[in-house]
Residue, then its C-alpha position, 0 to 999 in steps of 0.5 A: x178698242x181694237x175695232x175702233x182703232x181699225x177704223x182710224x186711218x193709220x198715221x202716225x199720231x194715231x198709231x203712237x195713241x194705240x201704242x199708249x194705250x196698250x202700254x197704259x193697259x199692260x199690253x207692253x209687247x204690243x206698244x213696243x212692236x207699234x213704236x218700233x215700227x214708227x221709229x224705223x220709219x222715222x227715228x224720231x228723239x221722242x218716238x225712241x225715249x218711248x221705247x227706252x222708257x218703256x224698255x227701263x220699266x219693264x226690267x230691260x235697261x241693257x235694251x234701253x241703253x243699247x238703243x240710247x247710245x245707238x241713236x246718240x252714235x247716228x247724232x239723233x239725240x237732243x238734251x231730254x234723250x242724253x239725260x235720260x242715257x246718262x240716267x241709267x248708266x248710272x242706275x246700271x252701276x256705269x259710272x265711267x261711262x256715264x261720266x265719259x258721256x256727260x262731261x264733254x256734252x254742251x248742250x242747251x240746259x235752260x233749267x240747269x237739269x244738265x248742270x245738275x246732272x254733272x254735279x252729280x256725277x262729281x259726287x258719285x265720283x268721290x269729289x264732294x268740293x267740285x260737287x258743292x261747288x257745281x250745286x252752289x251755282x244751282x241753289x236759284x232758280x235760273x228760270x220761273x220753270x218748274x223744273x227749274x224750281x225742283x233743281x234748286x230745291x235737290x241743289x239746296x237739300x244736297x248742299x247742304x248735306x255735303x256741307x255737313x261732311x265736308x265741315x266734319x265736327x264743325x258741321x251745325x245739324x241744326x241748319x239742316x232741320x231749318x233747310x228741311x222745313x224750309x224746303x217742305x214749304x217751298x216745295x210741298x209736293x213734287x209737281x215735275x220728274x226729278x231731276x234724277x231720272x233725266x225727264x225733261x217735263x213738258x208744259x203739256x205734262x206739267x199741266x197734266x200733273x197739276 
């Protein structure tokens, strides 16, 4: 692989497929150095959520965030990058800096995955009706895409969960056995990221996936 790699010239699509591969073989260090190269040479959003990703699952989120907000300051992230940012503070616990991040953001969500974030930010902080009510907007697709789809379908199961806390003793368990069988129907199995983890799929990806 080395040796055939050698031979290829040295363009970016190139190097960024070698860096690939040595992540896909564990070679971590490696793909980091090849990509880190190529974002100094051009910050690219997509070359830098290759690196935080990479950074995230190999146990270095403070690395991962750090370079997330850095290129957030200098203006270099669109959507997918800010879901992402915000994605792992909340992971790491940083719950006032993942809200302070998200809530003045107005950013293009066709799909409703950043909708669906700040409703989840309103749960973590504690306030269950403004959650419901941001996921009441969300149970429809807004879109035929499938992230759209994996949206309603977390709104869905959500809001029904908060439904059941917020009506206390008047809460009927019984809707929430049809929602789940419902829901296993409607989506049997996952064929995009969830919305959770602030990956916005690409046709490319969804294909693969398939």
């Amino acid at each position: 692989f080395d040796m055939l790699f050698s031979e290829l010239p040295q363009k970016p699509e190139n190097l960024n497929a070698k860096a690939k591969f040595y992540s896909r073989a564990g070679r971590d260090e490696e793909a980091l150095e090849i990509w880190k190269e190529l974002c100094d040479a051009n910050p690219s959003e997509r070359i830098v959520l290759q690196i935080a990703r990479k950074l995230e699952m190999i146990g270095r989120r403070e690395e991962s965030i750090e370079l997330l907000q850095k290129q957030a300051f200098e203006g270099r992230l669109a959507i997918e990058g800010y879901n992402l940012l915000v994605s792992l503070l909340v992971f790491d616990n940083q719950f006032d800096a993942a809200e302070a991040l998200a809530r003045p953001l107005t950013l293009d969500d066709p799909h409703g995955e950043w909708a669906f974030k700040k409703a989840m930010l309103s749960l973590v902080r504690g306030d269950m009706p403004e959650a419901a009510q941001r996921l009441q907007l969300l149970v429809s697709a807004s879109t035929n895409h499938p992230v759209a789809y994996a949206v309603s379908h977390e709104a869905r199961v959500r809001l029904a969960l908060l439904r059941v806390i917020l009506e206390g003793s008047n809460a009927r368990f019984d809707d929430l056995a049809t929602l789940a069988i419902q829901e296993v129907q409607f989506l049997p199995a996952r064929t995009v990221t969830t919305p959770l983890l602030g990956l916005l799929a690409s046709p490319k990806q969804i294909e693969g996936e398939r």
